[in-house]
N, C-alpha and C positions, 0 to 999 in steps of 0.2 A: 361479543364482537362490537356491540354496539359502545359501550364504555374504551374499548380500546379505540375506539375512533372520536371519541367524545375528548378522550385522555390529548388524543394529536391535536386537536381541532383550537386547545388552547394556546394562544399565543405564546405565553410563559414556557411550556411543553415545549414547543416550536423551537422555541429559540434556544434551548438550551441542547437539544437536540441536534442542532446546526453546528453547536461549538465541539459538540461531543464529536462530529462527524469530521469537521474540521480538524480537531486534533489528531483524530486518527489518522487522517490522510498526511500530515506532516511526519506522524510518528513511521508509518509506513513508506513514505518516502524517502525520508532517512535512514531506513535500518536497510531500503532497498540500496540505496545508493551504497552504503557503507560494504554492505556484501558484494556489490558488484565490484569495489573497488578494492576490498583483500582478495578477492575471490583470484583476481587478477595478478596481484603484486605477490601472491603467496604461494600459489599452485604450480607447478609445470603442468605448459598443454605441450605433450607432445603428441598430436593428435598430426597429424598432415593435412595439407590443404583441402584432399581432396573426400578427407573427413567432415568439413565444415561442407562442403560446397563449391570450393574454389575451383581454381585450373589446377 
């Protein structure tokens, strides 16, 4: 355990780690966006209001 926190603890490690986490967060933002918006234009909801919650 102690090398795995040695491994973080380098700057270099750090930083590349940051981008990696970065990335991911754009990649899943976008594949989130992109589903939520065929999910929409593609589907029928014929669901009633009072299926969601509504009146």
């Amino acid at each position: 355990m102690d090398a795995l926190w040695d491994w973080f603890g380098e700057p270099k490690n750090r930083e590349m780690l940051a981008w990696i986490g970065g990335a991911l967060a754009v990649v899943v933002s976008g594949w989130w966006t992109a589903f939520t918006y065929f999910r929409k234009a593609g589907g029928s909801d014929d669901r009633s209001d009072s299926d969601r919650g509504g009146d």
